[in-house]
Every structure is written in structure tokens, then in C-alpha cells.
C-alpha positions as CSV (number, residue, x, y, z in Angstrom):
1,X,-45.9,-9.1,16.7
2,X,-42.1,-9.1,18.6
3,X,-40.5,-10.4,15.4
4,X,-42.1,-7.1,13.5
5,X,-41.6,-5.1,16.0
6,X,-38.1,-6.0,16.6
7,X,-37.4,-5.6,12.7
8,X,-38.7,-2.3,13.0
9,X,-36.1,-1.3,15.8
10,X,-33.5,-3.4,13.7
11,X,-34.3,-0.8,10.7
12,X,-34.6,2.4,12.6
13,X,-31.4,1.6,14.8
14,X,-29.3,1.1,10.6
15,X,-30.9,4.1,9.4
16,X,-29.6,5.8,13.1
17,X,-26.2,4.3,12.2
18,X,-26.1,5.4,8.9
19,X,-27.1,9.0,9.9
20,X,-24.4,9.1,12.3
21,X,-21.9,7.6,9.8
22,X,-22.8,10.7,7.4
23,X,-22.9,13.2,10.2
24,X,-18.9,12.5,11.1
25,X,-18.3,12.4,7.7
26,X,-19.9,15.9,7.3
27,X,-18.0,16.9,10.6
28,X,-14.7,15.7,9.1
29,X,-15.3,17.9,5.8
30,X,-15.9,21.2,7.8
31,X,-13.0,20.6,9.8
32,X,-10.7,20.2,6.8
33,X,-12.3,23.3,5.5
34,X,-11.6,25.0,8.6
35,X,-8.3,24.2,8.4
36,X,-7.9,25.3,4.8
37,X,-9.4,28.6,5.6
38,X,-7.3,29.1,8.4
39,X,-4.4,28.2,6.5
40,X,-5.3,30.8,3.5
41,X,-6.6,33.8,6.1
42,X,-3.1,33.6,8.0
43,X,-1.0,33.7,4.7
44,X,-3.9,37.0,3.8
45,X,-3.0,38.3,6.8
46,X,0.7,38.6,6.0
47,X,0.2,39.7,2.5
48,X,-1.8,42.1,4.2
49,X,1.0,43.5,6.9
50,X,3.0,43.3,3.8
51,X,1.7,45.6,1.7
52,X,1.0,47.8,4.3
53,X,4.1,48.1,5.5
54,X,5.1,48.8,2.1
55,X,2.4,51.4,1.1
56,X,3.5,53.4,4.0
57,X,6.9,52.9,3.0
58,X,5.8,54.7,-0.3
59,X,3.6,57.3,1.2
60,X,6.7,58.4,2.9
61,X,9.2,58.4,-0.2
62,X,6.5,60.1,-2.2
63,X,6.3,62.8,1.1
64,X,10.1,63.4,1.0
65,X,10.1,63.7,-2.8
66,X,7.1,66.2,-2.2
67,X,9.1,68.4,0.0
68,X,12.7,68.2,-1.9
69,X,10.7,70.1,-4.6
């Protein structure tokens, strides 16, 4: 009765281990995505200053040209 029960524990504690194993491995695969995302939202966000920096340059060119008329 021990030797069955103390298989059982043996089993459940591999299958725990196992689990545990997978969940770190998950955890390291979000991070890295994390990381990627940052990386691609930060280069966005200058893209982003970028060409709106450069459609108010235009608005304004487009204004002057406007009023020379």
C-alpha cells in the first residue's frame, strides 16, 4: 500500500515537473514576444513622429502656396 502510494506521489510530482518545465517555457516565449513587440512599437512610434512632422511640414507649404495665389 506505501510502495503504491508512494508511486503515485512519484508520478504526480513528474507530471508537476513537467508542467512547470512547459510553463517557463511558455513564460520565456511571451517574454521574447514582448520584446519583439516593444522593439517593432518603438520603431512605429518614430515612423509615426516622422510623418507627422512631415505632413505638417506639407500642410504648411501647401498653406503658403495657397496664399501666394
Amino acid at each position: 500500500m506505501l510502495t503504491t502510494e508512494l508511486h503515485d506521489v512519484r508520478i504526480q510530482a513528474e507530471i508537476s515537473e513537467k508542467a512547470r518545465r512547459a510553463a517557463e517555457a511558455e513564460v520565456r516565449q511571451a517574454s521574447e514576444i514582448i520584446s519583439q513587440l516593444t522593439a517593432t512599437n518603438s520603431t512605429l512610434s518614430i515612423s509615426h513622429k516622422k510623418l507627422a512632422t512631415e505632413h505638417e511640414q506639407l500642410a504648411v507649404n501647401i498653406h503658403q502656396q495657397f496664399c501666394a495665389l
